[in-house]
C-alpha positions as a printed Julia matrix, in Angstrom:
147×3 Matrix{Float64}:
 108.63   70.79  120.81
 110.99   73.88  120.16
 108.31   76.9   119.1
 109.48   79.58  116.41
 108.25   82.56  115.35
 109.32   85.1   112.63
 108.87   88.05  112.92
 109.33   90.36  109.49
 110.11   94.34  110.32
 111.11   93.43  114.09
 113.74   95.89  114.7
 111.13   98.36  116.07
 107.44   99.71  116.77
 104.8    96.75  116.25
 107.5    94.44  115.06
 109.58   94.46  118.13
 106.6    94.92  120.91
 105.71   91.16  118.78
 108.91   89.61  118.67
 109.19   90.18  122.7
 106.01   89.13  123.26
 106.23   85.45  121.46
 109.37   85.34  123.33
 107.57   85.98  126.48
 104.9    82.8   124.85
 107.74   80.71  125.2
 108.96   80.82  121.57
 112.57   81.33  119.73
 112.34   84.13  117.11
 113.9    85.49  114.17
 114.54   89.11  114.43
 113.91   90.2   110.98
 115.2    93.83  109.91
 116.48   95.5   106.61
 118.32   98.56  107.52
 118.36   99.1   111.36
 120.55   96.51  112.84
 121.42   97.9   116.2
 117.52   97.83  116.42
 117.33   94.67  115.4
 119.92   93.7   118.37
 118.8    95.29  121.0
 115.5    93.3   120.55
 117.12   90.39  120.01
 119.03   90.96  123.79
 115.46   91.37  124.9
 114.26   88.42  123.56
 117.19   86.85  124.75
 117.31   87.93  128.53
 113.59   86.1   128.56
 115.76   82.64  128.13
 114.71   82.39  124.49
 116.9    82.37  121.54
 116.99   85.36  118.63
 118.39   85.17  115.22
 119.28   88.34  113.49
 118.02   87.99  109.58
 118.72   91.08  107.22
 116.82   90.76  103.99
 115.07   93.49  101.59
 111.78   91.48  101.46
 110.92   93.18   97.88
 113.5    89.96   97.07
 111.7    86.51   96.55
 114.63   84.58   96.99
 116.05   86.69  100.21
 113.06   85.42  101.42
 113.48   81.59  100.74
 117.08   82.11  102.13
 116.06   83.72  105.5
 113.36   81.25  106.12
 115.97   78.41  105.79
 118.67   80.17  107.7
 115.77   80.82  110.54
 114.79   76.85  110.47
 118.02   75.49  109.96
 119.07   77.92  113.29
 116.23   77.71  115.57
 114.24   74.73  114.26
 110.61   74.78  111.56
 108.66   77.73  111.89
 105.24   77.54  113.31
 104.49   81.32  113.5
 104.81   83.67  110.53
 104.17   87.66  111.64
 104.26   89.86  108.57
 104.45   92.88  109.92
 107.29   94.71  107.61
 106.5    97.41  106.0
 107.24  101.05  104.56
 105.14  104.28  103.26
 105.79  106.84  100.98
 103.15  109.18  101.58
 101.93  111.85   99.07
  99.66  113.17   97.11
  98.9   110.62   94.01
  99.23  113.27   91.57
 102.98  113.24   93.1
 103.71  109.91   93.54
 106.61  108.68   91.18
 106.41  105.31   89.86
 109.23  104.06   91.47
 107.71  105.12   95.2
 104.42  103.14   94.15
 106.36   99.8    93.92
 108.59  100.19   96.6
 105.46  100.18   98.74
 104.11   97.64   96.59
 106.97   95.57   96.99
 107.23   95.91  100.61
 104.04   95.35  101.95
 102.18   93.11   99.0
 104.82   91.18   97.42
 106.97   90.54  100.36
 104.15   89.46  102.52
 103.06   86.69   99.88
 106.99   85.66   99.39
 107.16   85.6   103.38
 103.77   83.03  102.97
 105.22   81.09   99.9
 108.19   80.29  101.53
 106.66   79.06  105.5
 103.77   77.23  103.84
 105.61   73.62  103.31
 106.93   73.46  106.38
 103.49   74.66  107.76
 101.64   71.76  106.11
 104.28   69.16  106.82
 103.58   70.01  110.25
 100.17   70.18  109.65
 100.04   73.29  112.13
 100.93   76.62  112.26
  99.91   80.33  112.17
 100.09   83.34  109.61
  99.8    86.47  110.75
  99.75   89.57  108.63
  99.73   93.03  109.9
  98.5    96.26  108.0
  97.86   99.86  108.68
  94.27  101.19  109.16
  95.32  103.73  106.37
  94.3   100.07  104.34
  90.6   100.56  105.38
  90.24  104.44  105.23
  92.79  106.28  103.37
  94.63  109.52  102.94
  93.71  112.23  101.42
């Protein structure tokens, strides 16, 4: 059986130090990335000098149906994903007195919304196969806070 893993916010820090390592577990992973594509290829030439395969997918995440379409492009490439890593995400610290509306639901967007579209989207194939991990990554700011 062909393993795959996808990987959301892989072109660096957490993101990438997980892509390499599923590679390194023997699986085939989409690189995921919004902005930083050289990034997103050097860890994908990483993946790939370990003898697995690495699909570049750009998406803004915030998008429900970028979603859908980089979960099919990833299966139809590399086979059904079995591992789901959400790991993307973004920060636009201040104080809340300062925060603009439009900052709030960027963040929103990127790391609530996209990780549930990310889910939505892997969960049929997940219970078709009847196996299968989720994996969703968050910042310790989540449990204690900023000023």
């Amino acid at each position: 059986m062909n393993r795959v893993a996808l990987v959301t916010g892989a072109s660096g820090g957490i993101g990438a130090a997980v892509a390499v390592e599923l590679a390194e577990l023997g699986f085939d992973v989409g690189v995921h990335y919004n902005s930083s594509r050289e990034k997103a290829e050097a860890v994908a030439k990483d993946i790939e000098a370990l003898g697995r395969k690495a699909l570049l997918l750009q998406a803004d995440l915030a998008d429900s149906a970028a979603c859908n379409a980089i979960v099919e492009e990833c299966e139809e490439a590399l086979g059904p994903v079995y591992v789901l890593v959400n790991n993307a995400g973004i920060t636009r610290d201040t104080l809340l007195m300062r925060m603009e509306d439009e900052d709030f639901l960027s963040v929103i967007n990127a790391n609530l919304n996209a990780c549930f579209y990310m889910t939505r989207a892997v969960v049929p194939g997940l219970i078709k196969a009847k196996a299968g991990r989720i994996i969703n990554i968050a910042s310790v700011i989540g449990i204690t806070g900023n000023a």
